[in-house]
N, C-alpha and C positions, 0 to 999 in steps of 0.2 A: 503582762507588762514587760516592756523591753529591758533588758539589762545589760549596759554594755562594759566588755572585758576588756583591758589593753594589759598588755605582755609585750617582754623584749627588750624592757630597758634593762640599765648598767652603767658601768664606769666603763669608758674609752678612752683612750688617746686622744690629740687630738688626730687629724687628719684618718682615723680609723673610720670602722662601719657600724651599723647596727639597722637589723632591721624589727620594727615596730608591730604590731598585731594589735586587731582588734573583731570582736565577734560579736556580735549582737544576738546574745541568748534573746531565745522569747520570739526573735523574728521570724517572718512566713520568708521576707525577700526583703535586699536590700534594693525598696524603690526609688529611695530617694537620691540628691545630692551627699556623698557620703565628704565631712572631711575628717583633717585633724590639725587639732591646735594646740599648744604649749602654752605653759603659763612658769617663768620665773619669779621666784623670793624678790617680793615688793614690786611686782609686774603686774599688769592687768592680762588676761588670756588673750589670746592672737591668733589670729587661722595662717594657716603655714600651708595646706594643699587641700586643696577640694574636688571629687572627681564625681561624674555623673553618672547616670545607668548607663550613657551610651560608651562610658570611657577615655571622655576629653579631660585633661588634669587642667589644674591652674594653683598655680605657687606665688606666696609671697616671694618677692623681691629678694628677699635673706635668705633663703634654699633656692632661689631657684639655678637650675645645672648640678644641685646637686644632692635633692629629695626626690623620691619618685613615688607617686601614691599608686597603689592596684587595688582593684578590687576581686575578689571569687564570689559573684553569689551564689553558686551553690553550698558555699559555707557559710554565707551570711558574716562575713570578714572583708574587713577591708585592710592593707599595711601600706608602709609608711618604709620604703628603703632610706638611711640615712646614711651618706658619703661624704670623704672628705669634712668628717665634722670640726667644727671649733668650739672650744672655751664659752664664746656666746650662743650656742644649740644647747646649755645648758638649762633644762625644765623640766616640768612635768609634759608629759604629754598624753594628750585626751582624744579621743575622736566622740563624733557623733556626726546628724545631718547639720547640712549649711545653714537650716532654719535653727537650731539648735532646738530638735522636738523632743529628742531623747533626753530621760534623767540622766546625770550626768555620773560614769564613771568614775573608779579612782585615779583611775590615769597608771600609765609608768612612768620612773622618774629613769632620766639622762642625764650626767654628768659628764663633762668632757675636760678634762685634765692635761696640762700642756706636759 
């Protein structure tokens, strides 16, 4: 069974960085669409970027210029560079696939602080 880890979050600034991690213990290969999404206090969860085997990205609207999603499959990780944050990048943040096939990790939480 797949088991996926997110690492990296913390308290920022605003306008500071952080970059995000996530690993999918258990996996042979990341084949699928990999994203990741956030979920803020009395929020419903959101996809924020999603990238493909081939390594095309697509960003919500509210990151985009300034999320960059990668992936390594030889380490079966995917991250999540985060620039230029604001006050409202403030969630949890989760990955899995675009299908959401994976059980769902605990996420790292992001706080961004003016």
């Amino acid at each position: 069974q797949v088991q996926l880890v997110e690492s990296g979050g913390g308290s920022v600034l605003a306008g500071g960085s952080l970059r995000l991690s996530c690993t999918a213990e258990g996996a042979f290969f990341l084949i699928n669409q990999m994203a990741w999404y956030r979920q803020a206090p009395g929020k419903q969860r959101e996809l924020v970027a999603v990238m493909n085997s081939r390594g095309s990205p697509r960003y919500a609207d509210s990151v985009k210029g300034r999320f960059t999603i990668s992936r390594d499959n030889a380490k079966n990780t995917v991250y999540l560079q985060m620039n230029s944050v604001k006050p409202e990048d403030t969630a949890k943040y989760y990955c899995n696939t675009s299908d959401e096939q994976y059980k769902w990790g605990q996420g790292t939480q992001v706080t961004v602080s003016t």
